[in-house]
C-alpha positions as CSV (number, residue, x, y, z in Angstrom):
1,X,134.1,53.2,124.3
2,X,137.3,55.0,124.4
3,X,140.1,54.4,122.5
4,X,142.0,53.7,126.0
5,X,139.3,51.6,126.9
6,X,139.6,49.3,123.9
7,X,143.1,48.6,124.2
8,X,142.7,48.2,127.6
9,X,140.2,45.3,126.5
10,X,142.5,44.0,123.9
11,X,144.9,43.5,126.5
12,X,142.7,41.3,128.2
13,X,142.3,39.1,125.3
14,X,146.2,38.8,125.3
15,X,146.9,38.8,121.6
16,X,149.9,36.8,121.9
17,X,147.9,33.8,122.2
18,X,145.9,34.3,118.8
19,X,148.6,32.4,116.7
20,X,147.2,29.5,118.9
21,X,143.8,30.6,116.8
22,X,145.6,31.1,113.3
23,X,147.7,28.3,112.7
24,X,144.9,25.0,112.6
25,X,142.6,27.4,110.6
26,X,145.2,27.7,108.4
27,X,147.0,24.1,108.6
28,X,143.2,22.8,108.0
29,X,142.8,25.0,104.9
30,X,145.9,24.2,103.8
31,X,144.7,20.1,103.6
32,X,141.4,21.4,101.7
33,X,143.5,23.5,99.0
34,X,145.8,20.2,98.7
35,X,142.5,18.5,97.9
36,X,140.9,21.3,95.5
37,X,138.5,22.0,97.9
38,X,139.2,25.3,99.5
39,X,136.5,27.6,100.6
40,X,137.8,30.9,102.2
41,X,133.9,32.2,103.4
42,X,134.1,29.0,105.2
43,X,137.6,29.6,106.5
44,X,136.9,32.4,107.7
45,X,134.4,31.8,109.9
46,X,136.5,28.7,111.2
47,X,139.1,31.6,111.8
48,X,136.8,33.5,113.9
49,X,135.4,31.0,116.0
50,X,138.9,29.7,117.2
51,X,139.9,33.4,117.7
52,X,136.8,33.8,119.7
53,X,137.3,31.1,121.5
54,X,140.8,31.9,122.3
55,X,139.5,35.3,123.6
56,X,136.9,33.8,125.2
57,X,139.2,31.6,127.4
58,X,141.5,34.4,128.3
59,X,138.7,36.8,129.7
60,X,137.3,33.7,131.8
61,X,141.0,32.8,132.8
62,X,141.1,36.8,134.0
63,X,138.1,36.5,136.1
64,X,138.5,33.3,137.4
65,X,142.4,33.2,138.3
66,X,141.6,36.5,140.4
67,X,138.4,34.9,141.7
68,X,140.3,31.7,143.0
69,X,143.6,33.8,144.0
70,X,146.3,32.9,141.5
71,X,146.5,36.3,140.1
72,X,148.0,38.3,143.0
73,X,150.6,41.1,144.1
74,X,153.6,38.1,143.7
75,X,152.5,37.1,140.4
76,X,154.8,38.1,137.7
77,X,154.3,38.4,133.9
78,X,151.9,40.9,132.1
79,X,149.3,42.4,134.1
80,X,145.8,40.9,134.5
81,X,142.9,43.2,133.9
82,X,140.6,41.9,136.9
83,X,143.5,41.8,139.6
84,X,144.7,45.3,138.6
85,X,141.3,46.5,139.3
86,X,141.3,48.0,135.6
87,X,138.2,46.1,134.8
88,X,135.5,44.8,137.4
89,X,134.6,41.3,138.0
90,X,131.3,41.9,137.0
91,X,132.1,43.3,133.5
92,X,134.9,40.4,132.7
93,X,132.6,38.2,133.4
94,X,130.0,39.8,130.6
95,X,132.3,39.9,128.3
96,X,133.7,36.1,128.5
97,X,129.8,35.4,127.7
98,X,129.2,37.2,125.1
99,X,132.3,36.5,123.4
100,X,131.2,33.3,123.6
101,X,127.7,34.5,122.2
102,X,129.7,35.2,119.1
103,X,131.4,32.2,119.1
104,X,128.3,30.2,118.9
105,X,127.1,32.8,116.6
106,X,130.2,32.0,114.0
107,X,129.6,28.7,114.3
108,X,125.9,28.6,113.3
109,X,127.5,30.0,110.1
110,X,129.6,27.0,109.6
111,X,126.7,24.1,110.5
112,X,125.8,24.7,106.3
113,X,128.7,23.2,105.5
114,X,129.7,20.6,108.2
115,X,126.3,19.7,109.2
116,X,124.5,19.3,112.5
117,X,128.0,17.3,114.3
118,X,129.7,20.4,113.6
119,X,127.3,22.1,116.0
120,X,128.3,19.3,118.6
121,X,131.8,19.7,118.1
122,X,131.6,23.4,118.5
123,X,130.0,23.8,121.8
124,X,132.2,21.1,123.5
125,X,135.2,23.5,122.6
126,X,133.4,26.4,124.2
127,X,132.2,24.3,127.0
128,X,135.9,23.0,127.7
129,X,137.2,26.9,127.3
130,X,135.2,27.9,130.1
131,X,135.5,25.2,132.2
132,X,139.4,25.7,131.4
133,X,139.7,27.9,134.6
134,X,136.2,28.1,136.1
135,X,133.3,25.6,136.8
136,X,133.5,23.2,139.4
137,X,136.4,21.2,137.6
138,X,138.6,24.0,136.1
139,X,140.6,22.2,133.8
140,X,144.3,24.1,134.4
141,X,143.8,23.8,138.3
142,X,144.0,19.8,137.7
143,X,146.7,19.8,135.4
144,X,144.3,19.2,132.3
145,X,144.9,22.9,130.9
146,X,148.1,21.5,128.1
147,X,145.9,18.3,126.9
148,X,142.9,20.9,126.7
149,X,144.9,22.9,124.1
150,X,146.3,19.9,122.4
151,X,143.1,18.4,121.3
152,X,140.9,21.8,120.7
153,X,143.9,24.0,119.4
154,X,145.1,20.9,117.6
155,X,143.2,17.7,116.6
156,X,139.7,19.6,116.6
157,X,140.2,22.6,115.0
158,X,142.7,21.4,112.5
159,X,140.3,18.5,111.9
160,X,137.6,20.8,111.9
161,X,138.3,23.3,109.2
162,X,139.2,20.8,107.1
163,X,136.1,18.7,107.8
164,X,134.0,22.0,106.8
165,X,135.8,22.6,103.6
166,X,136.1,19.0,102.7
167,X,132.7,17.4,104.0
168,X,135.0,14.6,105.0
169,X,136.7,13.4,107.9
170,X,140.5,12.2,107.2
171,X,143.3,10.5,109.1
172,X,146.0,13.1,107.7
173,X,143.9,16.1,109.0
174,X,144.5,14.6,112.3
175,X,147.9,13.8,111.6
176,X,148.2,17.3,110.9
177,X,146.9,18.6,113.7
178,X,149.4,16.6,116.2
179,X,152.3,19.7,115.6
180,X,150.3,22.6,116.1
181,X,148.6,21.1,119.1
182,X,152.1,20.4,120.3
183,X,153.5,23.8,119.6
184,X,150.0,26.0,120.6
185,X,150.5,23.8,124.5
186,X,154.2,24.7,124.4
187,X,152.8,28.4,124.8
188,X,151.2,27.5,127.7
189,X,154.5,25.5,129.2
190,X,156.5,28.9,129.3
191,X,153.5,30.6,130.6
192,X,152.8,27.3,133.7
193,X,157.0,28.0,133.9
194,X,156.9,31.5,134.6
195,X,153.8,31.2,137.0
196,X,155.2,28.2,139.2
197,X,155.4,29.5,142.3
198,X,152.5,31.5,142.4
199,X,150.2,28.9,141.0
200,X,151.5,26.3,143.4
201,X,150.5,28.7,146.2
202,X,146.9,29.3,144.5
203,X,146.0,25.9,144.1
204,X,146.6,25.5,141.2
205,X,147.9,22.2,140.0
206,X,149.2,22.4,136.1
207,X,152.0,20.2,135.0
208,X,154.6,22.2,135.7
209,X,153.0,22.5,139.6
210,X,153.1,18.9,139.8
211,X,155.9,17.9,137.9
212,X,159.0,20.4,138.4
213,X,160.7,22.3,135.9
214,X,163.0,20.1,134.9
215,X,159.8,18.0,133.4
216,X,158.3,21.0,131.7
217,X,161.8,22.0,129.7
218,X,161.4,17.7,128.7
219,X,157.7,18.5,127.7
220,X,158.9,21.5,125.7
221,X,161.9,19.6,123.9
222,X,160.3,16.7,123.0
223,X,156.8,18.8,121.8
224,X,158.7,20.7,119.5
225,X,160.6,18.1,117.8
226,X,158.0,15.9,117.2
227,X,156.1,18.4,115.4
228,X,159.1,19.0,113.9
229,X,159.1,15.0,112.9
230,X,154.9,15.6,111.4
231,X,156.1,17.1,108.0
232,X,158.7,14.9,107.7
233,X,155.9,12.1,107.8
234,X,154.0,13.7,105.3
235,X,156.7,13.6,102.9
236,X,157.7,10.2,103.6
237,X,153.5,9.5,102.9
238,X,153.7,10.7,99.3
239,X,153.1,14.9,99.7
240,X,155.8,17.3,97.4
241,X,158.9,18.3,99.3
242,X,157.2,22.3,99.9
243,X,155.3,20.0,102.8
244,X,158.9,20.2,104.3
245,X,159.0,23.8,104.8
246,X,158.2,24.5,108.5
247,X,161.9,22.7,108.8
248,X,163.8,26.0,108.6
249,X,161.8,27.0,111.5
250,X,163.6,23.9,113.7
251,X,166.4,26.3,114.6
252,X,164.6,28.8,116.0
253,X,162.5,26.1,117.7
254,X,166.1,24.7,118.9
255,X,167.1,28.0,120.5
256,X,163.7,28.6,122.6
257,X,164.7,25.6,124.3
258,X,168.0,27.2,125.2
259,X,166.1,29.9,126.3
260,X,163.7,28.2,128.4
261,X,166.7,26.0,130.1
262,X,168.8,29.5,130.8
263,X,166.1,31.7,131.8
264,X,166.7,33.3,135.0
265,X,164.2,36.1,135.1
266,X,160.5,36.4,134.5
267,X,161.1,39.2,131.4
268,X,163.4,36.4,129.4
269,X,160.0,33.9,130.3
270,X,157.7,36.9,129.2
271,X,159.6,37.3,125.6
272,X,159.8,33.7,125.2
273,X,156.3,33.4,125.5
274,X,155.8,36.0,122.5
275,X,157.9,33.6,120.5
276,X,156.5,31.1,121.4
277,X,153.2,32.4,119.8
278,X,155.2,34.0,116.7
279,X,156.9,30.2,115.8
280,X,153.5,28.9,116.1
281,X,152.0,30.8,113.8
282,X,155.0,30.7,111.5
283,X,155.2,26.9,111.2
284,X,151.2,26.8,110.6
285,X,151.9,29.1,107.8
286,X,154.8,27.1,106.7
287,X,152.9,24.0,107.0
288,X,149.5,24.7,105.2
289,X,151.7,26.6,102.4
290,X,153.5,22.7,101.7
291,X,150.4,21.2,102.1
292,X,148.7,23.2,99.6
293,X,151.6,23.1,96.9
């Protein structure tokens, strides 16, 4: 393949969306360091099954969006590989399988260490990512798509990769996984915000669709500070004030509210998404770092 042709692909798998991938991996490990029990073979492959399964999603949400009509000549926002005719159908389609191949693949790997529920656990979240926009009950069409990435960008995979490193499952991991569940669906509110119109006319029925604008800028306010409020919690439960770090982040997270509420055209909603991504990955950084000192 061509080098043209691979970005063209790694376009498709819409890298802003991997901090959605890196910060539970890393939030998790941060819990098993804080209990002396980090494993980075094992972290790894929890890293590349979320990131799979975040690429997975997004070449499934290409086909299917085009296939159901939401990605069309009014849509704005980065272009989609399927509706630009850049990539066929046919081939999208391959590659959302076998991307999910590999996921299942990476997570073979990690059944020696979190045992045979692990297994379970890991082909519900690629079930649910591609029923997210195809199947006969496509998860964003019924405004399911934010809870989707709450509880497998969040609870499970935070849960998760400590569970796998730890061989135990804990109350905090889940505590832990409430922020960047939070923060990885706020990625998805700017992108439902900048969609609106279009999706309304497709069909398809996400939270913004059904509950205005004004709802979604609530949704994204009251997300971000109480993930905000999660490492507050942890220092109130006894963990060293570096738990406290991802607080300096809370202005920035302040400000892409502003932005949200102001935002008149789709290029301000396309960099906020971006940021969106970037504070994600900056307060799971932040977060496992405190959780580990």
């Amino acid at each position: 393949m061509s080098s043209a042709g691979l970005a063209l692909w790694w376009e498709a798998a819409r890298p802003r969306t991997l901090p959605a991938a890196l910060a539970p991996v890393a939030v998790g490990s941060g819990l098993a360091a804080h209990e002396g029990r980090f494993q980075p073979a094992a972290a790894l492959l929890c890293l590349g099954f979320a990131a799979l399964v975040q690429v997975g999603t997004n070449y499934v949400n290409d086909y299917a969006d085009h296939r159901r009509g939401a990605d069309t000549a009014e849509r704005v926002g980065p272009r989609r590989a399927v509706a630009a005719g850049l990539i066929s159908p046919g081939a999208m389609r391959r590659a959302a399988f076998l991307t999910f191949a590999l996921a299942f693949a990476t997570g073979l790997g990690l059944v020696a260490w979190g045992g045979p529920w692990l297994l379970v656990i890991g082909v519900a979240s690629i079930l649910s990512g591609a029923a997210y926009t195809s199947g006969p009950y496509p998860l964003a069409y019924h405004g399911l798509g934010d809870l989707f990435v709450f509880l497998f960008f969040g609870l499970v995979a935070v849960g998760g990769t400590a569970f796998v490193q730890t061989g135990a499952w804990a109350w905090p991991a889940l505590w832990a996984g409430v922020p960047v569940g939070l923060l990885a669906a706020n990625i998805l509110v700017v992108n439902n915000y900048r969609d609106v119109e279009t999706d309304a006319k497709a069909g398809k029925r996400t939270l913004v669709v059904r509950w205005g604008r004004g709802a979604a800028r609530v949704q994204f306010a009251v997300s971000a500070g109480v993930a905000f409020a999660v490492p507050v919690g942890f220092w109130l439960a006894g963990h060293g004030p570096a738990v406290l770090l991802p607080l300096a982040l809370a202005p920035v997270a302040f400000g892409h509210g502003r932005r949200l509420t102001r935002a008149t055209e789709p290029e301000e909603l396309i960099a906020l998404l971006g940021a969106t991504g970037r504070l994600l990955a900056g307060f799971g950084i932040l977060f496992a770092a405190g959780l580990a000192l």
